[in-house]
C-alpha positions, 0 to 999 in steps of 0.5 A: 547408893552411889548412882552407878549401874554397876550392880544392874549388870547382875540385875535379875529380870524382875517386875515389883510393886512398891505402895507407899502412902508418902513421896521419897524425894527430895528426902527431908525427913527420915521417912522419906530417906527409908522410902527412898533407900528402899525404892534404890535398892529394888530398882537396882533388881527391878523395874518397879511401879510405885504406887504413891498415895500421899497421906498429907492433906494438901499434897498436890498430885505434881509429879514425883520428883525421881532421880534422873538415874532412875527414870527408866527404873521406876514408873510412879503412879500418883493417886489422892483421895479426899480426907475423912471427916472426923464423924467418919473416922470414928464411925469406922473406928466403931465399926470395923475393928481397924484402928484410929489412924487407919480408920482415918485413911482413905484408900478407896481410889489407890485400890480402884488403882490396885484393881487394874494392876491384877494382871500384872506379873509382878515377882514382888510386892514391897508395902510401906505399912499394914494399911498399904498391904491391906489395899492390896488385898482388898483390890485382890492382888496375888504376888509371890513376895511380899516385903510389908515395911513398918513400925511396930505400932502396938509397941509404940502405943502401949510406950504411949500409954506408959509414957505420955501425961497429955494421953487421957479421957477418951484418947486414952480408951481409944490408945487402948483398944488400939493396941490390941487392934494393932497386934492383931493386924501385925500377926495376921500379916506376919502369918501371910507374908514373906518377912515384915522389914523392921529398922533394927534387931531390937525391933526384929526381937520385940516383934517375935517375927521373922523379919528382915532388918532393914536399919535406917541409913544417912550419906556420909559426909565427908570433910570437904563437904562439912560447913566452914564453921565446922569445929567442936565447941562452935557454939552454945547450941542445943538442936532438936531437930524433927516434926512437932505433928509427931507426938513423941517428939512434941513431948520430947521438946516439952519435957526438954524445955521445962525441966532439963534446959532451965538447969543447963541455963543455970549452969551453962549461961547463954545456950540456947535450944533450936527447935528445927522442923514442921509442926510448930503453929505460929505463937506455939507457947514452947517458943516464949520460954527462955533460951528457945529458938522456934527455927521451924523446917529448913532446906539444909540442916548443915549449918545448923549442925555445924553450928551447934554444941549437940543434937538432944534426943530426949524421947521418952516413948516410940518406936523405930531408930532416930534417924536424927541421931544418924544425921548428927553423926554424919556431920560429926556434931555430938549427940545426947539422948535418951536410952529411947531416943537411941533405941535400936542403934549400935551405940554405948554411952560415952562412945559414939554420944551420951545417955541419960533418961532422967532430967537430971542426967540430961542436963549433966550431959548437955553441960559436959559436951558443952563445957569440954571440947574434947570430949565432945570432938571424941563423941562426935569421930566415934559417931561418924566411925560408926555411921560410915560402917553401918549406917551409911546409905551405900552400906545398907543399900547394898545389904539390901540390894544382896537381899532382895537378889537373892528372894528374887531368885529363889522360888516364890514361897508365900509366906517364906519361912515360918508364921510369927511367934505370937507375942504374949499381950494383954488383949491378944 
């Protein structure tokens, strides 16, 4: 969003709770820029309390870093509870039917939290995950709207379960039973609601719900503000930019190591595959293979982009829109994918980047944006054309600003709109 107070002066006199279990600045991961276009947009309708509990072991509880234009909008309440030891976690996967990573979260503190905000006239409850929504209810909060932002986790675990090798033994049972776990815990929720927020119509389809599409966003980058070194044909560098802690982007890097670079190598001498991002422990076997540089995270992705030949997006399984791809676009790099990596966006193979989902295909691909400057500097326009007419942060900001305007002066019908059409599954 622009920063401005314009769209205030329509602002309706409106209280919201927003509960989410990460921070929202400084914005260095895609979920951090959702969290933080969704707290933007109802502070531009709302004064807002955000509830905060940070889900990283380790987070300290400094205070939250908040844009100064927003301060007077936005009260944060910062809450930390002790992690679960891995006794307890399973102890409650046995016995309380929530699945493993919710088993793995403690809420006992935010809900003390919860509890002391009953009174409070909130007009609208925004909640990042069923977990968050379910410490609500169980601090007995009653607000009139509630908007539950979230993956379709059941879908991204039953992918997982297609997909994924490294997922066997007693991991594999545990996925399994979860599935069912999570689409049990997704409809109950569809069915109390006013509209779950999901980032694409794909997501809103295969959900079967009636949900609000939410779709992730990036800032534009302007020309002026690219990198000096910014040019097509810069570089022999592949990029893969994202948190080695998720798996899905682990076996991303994996797969692209050990059987696509080796063939692009062979055909494309000297390139290199640069590893950006958390999650990768000192003396990671990926990093010894030939042509892979281990980066790790860094403050500014800009150079990095403007440096390399493309961004790779090889996942194979997930759920969710890639906001990486989205930040390629807007630093007009090229970008080669996965039918899955791509999922969700408004994109054709050869238009805005290539696609292939094979190791094969992969390669052809990185070797054309490699080998053809032209061709990669027409992906590259067409990706930041489409970036800045759907997918910039001020377009969907104010899709959402609209949005949330217009719930908030109606009157409050929980749940708003029809119950979830019910998705036919094995284990429902």
């Amino acid at each position: 969003m622009d920063g401005g107070t314009g769209g205030r002066a329509e602002a309706v006199d409106a209280r919201a709770l927003f509960v989410s279990d990460e921070r929202a600045w400084p914005r260095h991961s895609g979920y951090r820029r959702r969290t933080a276009l969704i707290l933007e947009a109802l502070a531009e309708v709302a004064t807002v309390t955000w509830l905060l509990v940070p889900r990283r072991v380790g987070d300290d509880d400094s205070p939250s870093e908040i844009p100064d234009r927003l301060r007077e909008r936005i009260n944060p309440l910062f809450v930390t509870s002790p992690p679960r030891t891995r006794i307890d976690i399973a102890r409650r996967w046995a016995t309380t039917g929530l699945p493993w990573p919710l088993a793995a979260g403690n809420w006992s503190e935010a809900e003390h939290v919860l509890a002391g905000l009953r009174t409070e006239p909130f007009d609208l409850l925004w909640s990042m995950g069923v977990d968050a929504l379910a410490a609500t209810r169980r601090a007995g909060l009653s607000v009139p709207r509630t908007i539950v932002d979230a993956d379709l986790e059941s879908v991204k675990l039953e992918r997982q379960l297609a997909a994924d090798p490294a997922l066997t033994g007693l991991r594999r049972l545990i996925a399994r039973v979860d599935v069912a776990r999570w689409r049990r815990l997704e409809n109950h929720a569809a069915a109390t609601i006013t509209a779950f927020s999901l980032c694409s119509e794909n997501e809103a389809r295969l959900s079967g719900y009636d949900a609000w599409v939410t779709r992730n966003a990036y800032d534009v980058v302007e020309p002026a503000e690219l990198e000096p070194s910014t040019s097509l044909g810069r570089g022999r560098d592949l990029l893969f930019i994202g948190s080695l802690d998720y798996r899905p982007n682990r076996d991303a890097v994996l797969f692209f190591v050990s059987q696509v670079l080796p063939e692009v190598r062979r055909r494309s001498p000297g390139t290199t595959f640069r590893v950006i991002g958390a999650g990768i422990a000192p003396g990671d076997p990926i990093g010894s293979e030939a042509g892979v540089r281990i980066v790790g995270p860094v403050d500014d992705l800009g150079p990095e982009l403007a440096g390399a030949a493309a961004v790779v997006v090889p996942i194979r399984w997930g759920a969710g829109t890639r906001v990486k791809i989205l930040e390629a676009f807007a630093h007009r790099t090229p970008v080669v994918s996965t039918t899955m990596g791509a999922e969700g966006l408004e994109v054709v193979s050869g238009r805005e980047l290539l696609i292939a989902d094979d190791a094969a295909g992969l390669a052809e691909a990185c070797v054309a944006v490699l080998d053809d400057d032209d061709r990669a500097s027409a992906l590259a326009e067409a990706g930041h054309r489409l970036l800045t007419a759907r997918y910039s942060t001020d377009v969907v900001a104010g899709e959402l600003t609209g949005r949330l305007r217009g719930l908030l002066t109606r009157d409050a019908d929980v749940p708003a709109g029809p119950g979830p059409a019910r998705r036919p599954a094995a284990g429902q």
